[in-house]
C-alpha positions as CSV (number, residue, x, y, z in Angstrom):
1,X,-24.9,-12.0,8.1
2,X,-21.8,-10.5,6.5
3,X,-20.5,-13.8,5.8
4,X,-23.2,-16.3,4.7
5,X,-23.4,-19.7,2.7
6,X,-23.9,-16.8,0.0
7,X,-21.4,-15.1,-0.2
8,X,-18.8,-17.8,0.4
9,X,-18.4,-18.5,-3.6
10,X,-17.1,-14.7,-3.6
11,X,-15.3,-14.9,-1.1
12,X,-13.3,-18.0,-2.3
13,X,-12.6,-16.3,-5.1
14,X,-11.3,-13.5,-3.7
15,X,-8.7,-15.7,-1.3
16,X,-7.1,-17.9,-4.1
17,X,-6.6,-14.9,-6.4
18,X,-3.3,-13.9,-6.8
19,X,-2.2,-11.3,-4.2
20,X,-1.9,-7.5,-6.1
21,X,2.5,-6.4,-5.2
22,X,2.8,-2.7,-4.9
23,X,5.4,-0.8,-3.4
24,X,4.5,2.6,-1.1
25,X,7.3,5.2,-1.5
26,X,8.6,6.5,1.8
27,X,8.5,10.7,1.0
28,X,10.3,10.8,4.2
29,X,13.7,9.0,3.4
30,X,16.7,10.5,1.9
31,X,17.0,8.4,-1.1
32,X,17.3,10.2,-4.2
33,X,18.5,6.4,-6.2
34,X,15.7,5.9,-8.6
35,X,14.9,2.2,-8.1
36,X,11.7,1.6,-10.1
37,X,12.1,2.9,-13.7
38,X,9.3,3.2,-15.9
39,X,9.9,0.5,-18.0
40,X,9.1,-2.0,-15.5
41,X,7.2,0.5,-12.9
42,X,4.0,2.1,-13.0
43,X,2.0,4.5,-11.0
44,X,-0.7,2.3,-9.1
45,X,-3.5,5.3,-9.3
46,X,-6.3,3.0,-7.4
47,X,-4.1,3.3,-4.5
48,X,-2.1,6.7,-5.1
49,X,-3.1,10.1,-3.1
50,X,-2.2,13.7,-3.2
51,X,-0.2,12.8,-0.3
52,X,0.9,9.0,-0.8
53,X,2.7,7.6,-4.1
54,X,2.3,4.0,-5.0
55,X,3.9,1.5,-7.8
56,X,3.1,-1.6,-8.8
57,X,5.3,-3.7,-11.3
58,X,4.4,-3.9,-15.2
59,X,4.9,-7.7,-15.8
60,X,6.1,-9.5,-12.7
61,X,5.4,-9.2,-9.2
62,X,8.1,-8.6,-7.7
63,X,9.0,-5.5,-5.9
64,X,12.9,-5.1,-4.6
65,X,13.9,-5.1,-1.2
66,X,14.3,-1.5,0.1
67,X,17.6,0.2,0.4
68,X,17.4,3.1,3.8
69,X,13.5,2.5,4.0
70,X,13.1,4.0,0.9
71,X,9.5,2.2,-0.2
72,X,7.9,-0.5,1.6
73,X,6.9,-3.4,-0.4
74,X,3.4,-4.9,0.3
75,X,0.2,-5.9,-1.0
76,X,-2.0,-3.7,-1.9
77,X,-5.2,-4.7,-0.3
78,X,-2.9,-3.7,2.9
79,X,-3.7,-0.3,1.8
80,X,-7.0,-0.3,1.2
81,X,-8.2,0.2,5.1
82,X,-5.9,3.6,5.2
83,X,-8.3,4.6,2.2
84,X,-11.0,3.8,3.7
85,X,-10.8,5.6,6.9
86,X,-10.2,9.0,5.6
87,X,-7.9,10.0,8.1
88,X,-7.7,13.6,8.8
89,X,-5.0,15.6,11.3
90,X,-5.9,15.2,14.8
91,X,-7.4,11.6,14.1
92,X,-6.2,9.1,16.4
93,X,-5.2,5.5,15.2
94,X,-4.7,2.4,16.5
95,X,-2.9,0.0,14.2
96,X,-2.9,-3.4,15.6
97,X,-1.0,-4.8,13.0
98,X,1.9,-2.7,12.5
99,X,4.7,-4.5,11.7
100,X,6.8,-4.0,9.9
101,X,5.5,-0.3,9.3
102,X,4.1,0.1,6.0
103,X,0.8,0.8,6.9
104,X,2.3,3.0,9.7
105,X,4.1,4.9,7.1
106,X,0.7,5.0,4.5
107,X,-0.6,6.4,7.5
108,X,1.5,9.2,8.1
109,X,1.7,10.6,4.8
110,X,-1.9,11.1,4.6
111,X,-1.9,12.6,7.2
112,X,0.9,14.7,6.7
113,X,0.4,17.1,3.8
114,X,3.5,19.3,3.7
């Protein structure tokens, strides 16, 4: 069994943790206005590609709203199963929990190399 009187302690765990903020920034939008400097930005490399940047915030977690869909702010286990599937071109994807697009988007952009 996957999930077991055994694991359940880990699990637990896991669920009252606080949730990981990260923002995914849309390579797609027009939007030159730096809105995360460095100071209270940085890279979040667990989650960052070749193809698809991500941020997290240094001391807070707090992420702004986006301006023209310029990053999508989200958690960042919400990005983990677009890791995991190693999505190629040509792959077809069903994302049954799509709204409101960031995992859409995370999507894309690995898929999209150019």
């Amino acid at each position: 069994t996957f999930f077991g009187p055994e694991k359940w302690p880990q699990l637990r765990q896991s669920l009252q943790s606080a949730k990981k903020s990260c923002a995914l920034i849309n390579r797609y939008s027009s939007l030159e206005e730096n809105l995360f400097p460095s100071d209270r930005f940085r890279p979040f490399d667990d989650l960052s590609t070749s193809t698809m940047r991500v941020i997290e915030p240094i001391e807070s977690n707090d992420v702004p709203r986006p301006m023209n869909h310029s990053h999508y702010p989200m958690c960042g286990a919400s990005l983990l199963p677009v890791l995991a599937l190693n999505i190629e071109p040509n792959d077809r994807i069903l994302d049954l929990c799509a709204s409101p697009g960031g995992k859409s988007l995370a999507i894309a952009q690995q898929i999209d190399s150019s």
